[in-house]
C-alpha positions as CSV (number, residue, x, y, z in Angstrom):
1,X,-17.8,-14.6,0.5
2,X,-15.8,-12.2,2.0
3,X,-14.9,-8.8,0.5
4,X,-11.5,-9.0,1.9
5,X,-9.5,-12.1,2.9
6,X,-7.0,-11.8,5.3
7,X,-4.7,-14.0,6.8
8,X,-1.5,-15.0,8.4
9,X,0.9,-17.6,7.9
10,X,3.1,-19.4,10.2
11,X,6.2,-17.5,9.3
12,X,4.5,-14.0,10.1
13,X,3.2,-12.9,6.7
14,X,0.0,-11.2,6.9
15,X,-2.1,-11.4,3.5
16,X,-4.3,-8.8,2.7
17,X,-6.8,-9.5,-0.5
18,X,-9.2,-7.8,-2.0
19,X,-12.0,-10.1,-3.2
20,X,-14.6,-8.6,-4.9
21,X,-13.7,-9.9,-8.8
22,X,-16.9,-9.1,-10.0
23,X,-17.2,-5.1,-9.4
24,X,-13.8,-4.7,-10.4
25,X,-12.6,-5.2,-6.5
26,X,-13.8,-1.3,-6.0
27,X,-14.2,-0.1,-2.4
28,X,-17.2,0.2,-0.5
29,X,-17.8,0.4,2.9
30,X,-18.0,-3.6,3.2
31,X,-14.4,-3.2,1.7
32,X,-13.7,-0.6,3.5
33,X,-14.6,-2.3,7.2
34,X,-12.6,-5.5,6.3
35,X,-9.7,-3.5,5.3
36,X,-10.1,-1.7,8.5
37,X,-10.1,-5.0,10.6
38,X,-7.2,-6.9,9.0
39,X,-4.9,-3.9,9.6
40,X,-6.0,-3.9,13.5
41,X,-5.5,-7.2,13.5
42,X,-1.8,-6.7,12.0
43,X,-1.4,-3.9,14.0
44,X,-2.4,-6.0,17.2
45,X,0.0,-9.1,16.4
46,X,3.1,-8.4,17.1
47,X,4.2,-11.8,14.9
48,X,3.5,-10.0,11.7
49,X,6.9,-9.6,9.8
50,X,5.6,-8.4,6.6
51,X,2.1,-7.9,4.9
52,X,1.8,-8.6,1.5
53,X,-1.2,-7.2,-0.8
54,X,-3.4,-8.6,-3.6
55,X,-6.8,-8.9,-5.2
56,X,-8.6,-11.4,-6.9
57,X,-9.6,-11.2,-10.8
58,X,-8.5,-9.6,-13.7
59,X,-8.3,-5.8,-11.7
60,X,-6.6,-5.2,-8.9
61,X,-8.6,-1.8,-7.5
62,X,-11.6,0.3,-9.8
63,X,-11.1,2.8,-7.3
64,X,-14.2,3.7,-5.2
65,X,-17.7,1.6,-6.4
66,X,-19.4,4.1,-8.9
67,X,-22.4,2.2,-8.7
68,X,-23.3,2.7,-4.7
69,X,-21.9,6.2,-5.4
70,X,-24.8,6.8,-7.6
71,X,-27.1,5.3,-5.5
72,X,-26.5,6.7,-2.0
73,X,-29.6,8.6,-1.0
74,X,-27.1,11.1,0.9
75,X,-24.3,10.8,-1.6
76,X,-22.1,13.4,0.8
77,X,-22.6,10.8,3.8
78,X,-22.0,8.0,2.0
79,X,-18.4,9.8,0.2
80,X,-17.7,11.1,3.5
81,X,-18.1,7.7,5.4
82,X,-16.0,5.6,2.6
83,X,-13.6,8.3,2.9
84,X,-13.2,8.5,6.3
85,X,-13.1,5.0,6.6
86,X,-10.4,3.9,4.2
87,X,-8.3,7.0,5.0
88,X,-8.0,6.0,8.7
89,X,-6.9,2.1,7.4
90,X,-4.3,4.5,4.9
91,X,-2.9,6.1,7.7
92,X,-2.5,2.6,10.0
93,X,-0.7,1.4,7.3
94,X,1.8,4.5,6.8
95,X,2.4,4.5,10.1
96,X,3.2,0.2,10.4
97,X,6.9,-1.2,11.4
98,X,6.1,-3.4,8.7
99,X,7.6,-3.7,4.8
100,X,4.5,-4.3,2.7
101,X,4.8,-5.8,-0.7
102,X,1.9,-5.9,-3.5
103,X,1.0,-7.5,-6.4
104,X,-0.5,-5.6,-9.2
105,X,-2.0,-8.4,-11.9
106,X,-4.2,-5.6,-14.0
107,X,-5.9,-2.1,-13.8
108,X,-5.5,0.3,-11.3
109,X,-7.8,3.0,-10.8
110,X,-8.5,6.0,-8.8
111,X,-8.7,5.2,-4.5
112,X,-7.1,1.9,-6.0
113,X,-3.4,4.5,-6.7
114,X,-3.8,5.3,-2.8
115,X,-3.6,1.4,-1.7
116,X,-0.6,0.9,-4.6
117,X,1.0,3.9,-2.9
118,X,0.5,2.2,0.6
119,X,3.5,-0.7,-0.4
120,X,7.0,-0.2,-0.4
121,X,7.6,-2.7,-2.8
122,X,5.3,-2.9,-5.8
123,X,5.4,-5.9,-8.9
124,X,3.0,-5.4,-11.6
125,X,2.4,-7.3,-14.9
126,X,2.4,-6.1,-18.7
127,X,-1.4,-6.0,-18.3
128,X,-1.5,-3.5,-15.4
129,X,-2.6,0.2,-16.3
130,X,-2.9,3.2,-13.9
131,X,-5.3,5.8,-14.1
132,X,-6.3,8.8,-11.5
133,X,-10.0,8.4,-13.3
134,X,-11.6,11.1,-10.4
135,X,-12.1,14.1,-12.9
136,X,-14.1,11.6,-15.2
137,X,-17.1,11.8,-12.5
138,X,-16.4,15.1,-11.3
139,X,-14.6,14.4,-8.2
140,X,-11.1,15.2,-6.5
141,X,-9.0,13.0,-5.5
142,X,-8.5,10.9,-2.0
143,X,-7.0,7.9,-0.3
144,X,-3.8,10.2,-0.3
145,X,-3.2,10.1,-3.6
146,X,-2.6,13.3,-4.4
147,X,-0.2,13.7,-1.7
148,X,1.5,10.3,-2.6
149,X,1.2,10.4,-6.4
150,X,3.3,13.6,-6.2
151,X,5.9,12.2,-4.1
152,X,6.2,8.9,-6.3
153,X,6.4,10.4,-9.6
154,X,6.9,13.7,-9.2
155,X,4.7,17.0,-9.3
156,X,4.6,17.3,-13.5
157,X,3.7,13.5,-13.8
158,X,1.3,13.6,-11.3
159,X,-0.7,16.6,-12.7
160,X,-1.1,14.4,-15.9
161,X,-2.7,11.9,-14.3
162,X,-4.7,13.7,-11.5
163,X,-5.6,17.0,-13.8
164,X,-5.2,16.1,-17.6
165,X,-6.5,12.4,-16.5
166,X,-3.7,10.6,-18.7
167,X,-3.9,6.3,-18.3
168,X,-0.1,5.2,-18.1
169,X,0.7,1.6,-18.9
170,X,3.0,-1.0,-17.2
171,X,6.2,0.2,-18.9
172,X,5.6,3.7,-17.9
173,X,4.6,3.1,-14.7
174,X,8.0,1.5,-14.3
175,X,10.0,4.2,-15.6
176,X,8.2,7.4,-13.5
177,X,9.0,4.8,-10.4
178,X,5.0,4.3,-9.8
179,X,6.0,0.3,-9.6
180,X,9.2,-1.5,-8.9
181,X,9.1,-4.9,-11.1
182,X,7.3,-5.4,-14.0
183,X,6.7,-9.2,-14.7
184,X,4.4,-11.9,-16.5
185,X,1.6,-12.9,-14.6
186,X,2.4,-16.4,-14.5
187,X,5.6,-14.9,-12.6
188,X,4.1,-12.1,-10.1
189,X,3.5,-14.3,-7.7
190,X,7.2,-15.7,-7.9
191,X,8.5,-12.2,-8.0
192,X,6.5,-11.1,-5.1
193,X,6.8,-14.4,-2.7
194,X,11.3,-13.6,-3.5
195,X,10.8,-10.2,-1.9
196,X,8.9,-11.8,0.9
197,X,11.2,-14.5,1.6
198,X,14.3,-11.7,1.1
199,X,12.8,-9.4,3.7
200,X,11.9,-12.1,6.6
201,X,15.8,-13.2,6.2
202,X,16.2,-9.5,7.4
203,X,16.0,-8.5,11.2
204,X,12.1,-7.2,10.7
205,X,12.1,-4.4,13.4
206,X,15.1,-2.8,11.3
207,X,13.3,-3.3,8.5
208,X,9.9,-2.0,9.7
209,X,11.3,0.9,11.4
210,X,13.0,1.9,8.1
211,X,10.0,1.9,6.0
212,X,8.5,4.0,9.1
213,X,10.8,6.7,9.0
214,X,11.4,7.1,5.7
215,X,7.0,7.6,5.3
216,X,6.9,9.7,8.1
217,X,9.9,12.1,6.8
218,X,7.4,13.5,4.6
219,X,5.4,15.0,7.7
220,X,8.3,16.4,10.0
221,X,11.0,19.1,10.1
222,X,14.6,18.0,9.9
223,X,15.3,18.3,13.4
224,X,12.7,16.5,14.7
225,X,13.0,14.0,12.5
226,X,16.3,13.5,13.5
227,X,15.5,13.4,17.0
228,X,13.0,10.2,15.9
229,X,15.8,8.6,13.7
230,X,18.5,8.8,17.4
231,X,15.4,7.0,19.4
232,X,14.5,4.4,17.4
233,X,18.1,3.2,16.7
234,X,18.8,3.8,19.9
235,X,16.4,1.6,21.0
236,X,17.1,-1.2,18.7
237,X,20.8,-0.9,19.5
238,X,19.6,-2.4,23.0
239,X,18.4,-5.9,21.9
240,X,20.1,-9.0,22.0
241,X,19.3,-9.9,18.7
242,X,21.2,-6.4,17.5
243,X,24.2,-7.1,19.7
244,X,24.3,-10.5,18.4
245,X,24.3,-9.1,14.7
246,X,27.2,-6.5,15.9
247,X,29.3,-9.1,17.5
248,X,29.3,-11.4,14.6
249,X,30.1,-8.6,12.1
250,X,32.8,-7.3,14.7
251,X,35.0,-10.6,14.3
């Protein structure tokens, strides 16, 4: 079986799942190439309205797989490989006019904070738990996550996770603003499916380009960012279906 399913719908929802149950869903490089091909292939359809993001089993992400960690003959290849590789799928996705939306059904660990930090719309369940987990086996952090953690939370929050290694639960998560719904898991997929459906009512390319510029803000001075901000809405001031949406509102 595949170690990532992917596909996409008729209405232009791209699913993205991680399907390794057994190890916990943790990345390796067989996880890391399927994530790498399902976000070309999103970034190559230009039907794809909005991705939504999920694993199978009781864990949505262990974080990086401990176990081929351990057994890499070249273990600075093998970190630098799974790195590299996952990191360049991170940055597609930061960079997509696409909302994404994930579901969160349990734990949440280490690299598995970086894909979490990927959506812009998160729903988790009272069983999810978040942990940084990287000091535990004497490693820093990646997958962006201690750039994004930061940004999420907040520096002081994000030190106790990434330095003093503290495991929030469901409820906290919510309150620092690490997830956005917190609901029974017999109702995540309900939740998650209503902010689908809400965002393809939406005209996607504002929505998409939204999401884009608020992630890239982060990277850019004011002035140049402003300078992307004229362009794009420039640019989507020209289509029909935006001078459709004007006219109507105009009456």
């Amino acid at each position: 079986m595949s170690s990532v399913i992917f596909g996409v719908d008729d209405r232009g929802v791209a699913s993205i799942e991680l399907n390794r149950p057994s190890a916990g869903n943790a990345l390796d490089l067989e996880v890391a190439g399927g994530l790498a091909q399902a976000i070309t292939s999103i970034r190559e359809n230009a039907d794809v309205r909005v991705v939504r993001l999920s694993s199978t089993g009781k864990i949505f992400c262990a974080g990086g797989d401990v176990r081929a960690m351990a057994a890499a003959s070249d273990r600075p290849r093998f970190l630098a490989d799974l790195a590299g590789s996952i990191h360049r799928s991170l940055i597609a996705l930061d960079e997509l006019p696409v909302p994404i939306v994930a579901a969160i059904q349990g734990p949440v660990a280490g690299a598995g904070l970086g894909l979490l930090l990927a959506a812009d719309y998160v729903a988790a369940t009272p069983a999810s738990s978040y942990v940084a987990a990287y000091s535990m086996i004497g490693l820093s952090p990646d997958c962006g996550v201690s750039i994004g953690l930061p940004r999420a939370i907040g520096m002081r929050r994000a030190l106790q996770m990434l330095v003093l290694n503290e495991r929030i639960d469901a409820s906290t998560a919510l309150a620092w603003g690490l997830v956005d719904a917190v609901v029974e898991l017999d109702e995540l997929a309900t939740d998650v499916d209503g902010v689908v459906s809400l965002l393809l009512d939406r005209q996607t390319s504002a929505v998409g380009q939204a999401r884009r510029l608020v992630r890239a803000s982060y990277q850019r001075e004011f002035a140049e960012h402003l300078d992307d901000e004229a362009l794009t809405i420039t640019r989507l001031g020209g289509t029909e279906e935006v001078g459709a949406l004007l006219s109507s509102r105009s009456k």
